[in-house]
Residue, then its C-alpha position, 0 to 999 in steps of 0.5 A: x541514524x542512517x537514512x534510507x531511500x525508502x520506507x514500505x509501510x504496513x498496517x496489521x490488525x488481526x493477521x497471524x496467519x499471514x504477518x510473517x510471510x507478508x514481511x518475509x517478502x519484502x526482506x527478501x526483496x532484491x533491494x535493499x536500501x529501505x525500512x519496514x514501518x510496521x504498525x499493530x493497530x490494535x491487534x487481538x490475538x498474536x500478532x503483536x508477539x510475532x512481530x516482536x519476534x521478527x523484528x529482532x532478526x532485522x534492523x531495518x523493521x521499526x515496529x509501532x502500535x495503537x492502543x486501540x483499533x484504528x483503522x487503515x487510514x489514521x495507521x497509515x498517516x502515523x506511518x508517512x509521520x514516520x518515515x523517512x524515506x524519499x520513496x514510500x511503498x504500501x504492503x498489506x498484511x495478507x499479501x506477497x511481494x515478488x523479489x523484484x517489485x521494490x528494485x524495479x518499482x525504485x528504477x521507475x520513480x528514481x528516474x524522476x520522470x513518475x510520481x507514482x508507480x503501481x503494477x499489477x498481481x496474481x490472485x492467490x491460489x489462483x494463475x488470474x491477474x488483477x487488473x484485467x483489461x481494465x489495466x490497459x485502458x486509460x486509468x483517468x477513463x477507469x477511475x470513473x467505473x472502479x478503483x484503477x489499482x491495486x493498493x499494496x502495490x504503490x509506490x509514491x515519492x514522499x514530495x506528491x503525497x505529503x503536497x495532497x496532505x497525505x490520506x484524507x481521514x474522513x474516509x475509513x474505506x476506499x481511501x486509496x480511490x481518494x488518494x487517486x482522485x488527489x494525485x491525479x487531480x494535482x497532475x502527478x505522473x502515474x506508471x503503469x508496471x503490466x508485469x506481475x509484481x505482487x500476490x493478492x489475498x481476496x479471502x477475508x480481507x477488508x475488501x470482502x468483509x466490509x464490501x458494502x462499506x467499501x461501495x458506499x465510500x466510493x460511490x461517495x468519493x466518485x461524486x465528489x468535484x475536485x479543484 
């Protein structure tokens, strides 16, 4: 088996109106030394047949699949257990990434002077960029008010999140504030990309459906005394 130097994890339950444009974006990336770890948790309806059908049209897609519904932080673990890149991306279902983010995303991480790489997004259907003028702030000031990031855009080298034991699989939702709170916790190097590199869905989206939930979480993981 050839190694590559990078493996983009994406967990999908649900998504047929927007799997394929979501992984169309990262196999037009202008990089190109990666694998797409795909896991259909649990899906209801066509998802499981449309990747299928486009993970024969490129090798670099490895697709797997729960029996049952999951949820986006055990989907994720499996995926980290089974990849083997130096490098690991996020991507979620419903969203786009631009045709640079990976190569310029790679040139920051390969440098070896950052752990972890996250850049901003345009908002679909809309010209506003997420985050704001948070993104300029200090982001261990902002990590004391809201979630600093933006999930689907990080980069991490395998050695920081396999040393904070990956995601914690106590927390269904807000596991990417938990992820934060560790790595930064643990002193690894965070970059900042301020370009665009990626397009975010906020429509129907587990962020919307299950707000309340998210809150909860993360007012839960905010009080918590790392060491």
């Amino acid at each position: 088996m050839n190694k590559v130097e990078s493996s983009i994890l994406l967990s999908t339950y649900n998504n047929e109106d927007k799997i394929i444009s979501s992984i169309k974006s990262i196999l037009k990336q202008k990089y190109v030394d990666f694998e797409l770890l795909i896991i259909d948790d649990g899906s209801t309806d066509s998802t499981s047949e449309l990747l299928n059908g486009i993970q024969k049209k490129d090798s670099r897609i490895k697709i797997f699949s729960n029996q049952k519904n999951l949820g986006l932080t055990k989907s994720l673990n499996i995926l980290i257990n089974e990849s083997s890149g130096k490098l690991i991306f996020r991507q979620d279902a419903d969203d786009i990434s631009l045709p640079n983010r990976l190569q310029n995303q790679v040139a920051i991480l390969k440098d070896g002077k950052y752990d972890v790489c996250f850049t901003r997004a345009i908002i679909s259907g809309s010209l506003k960029k997420i985050p704001n003028l948070s993104y300029l702030l200090p982001y261990k000031l902002v990590m004391k008010y809201k979630n600093p990031f933006i999930h689907g855009t990080m980069g991490i080298t395998r050695d920081a999140i396999m040393s904070v034991d990956k995601y914690d699989e106590k927390y269904y939702f807000a596991q990417d504030y938990h992820l934060y709170r560790k790595i930064i916790n643990s002193n690894f190097k965070i970059y900042k990309l301020f370009k665009t590199h990626y397009v975010l869905n906020m429509k129907d989206n587990i962020s919307s459906k299950y707000k309340e939930e998210q809150n909860q979480q993360f007012n839960e993981i905010k009080k918590l005394n790392f060491k």
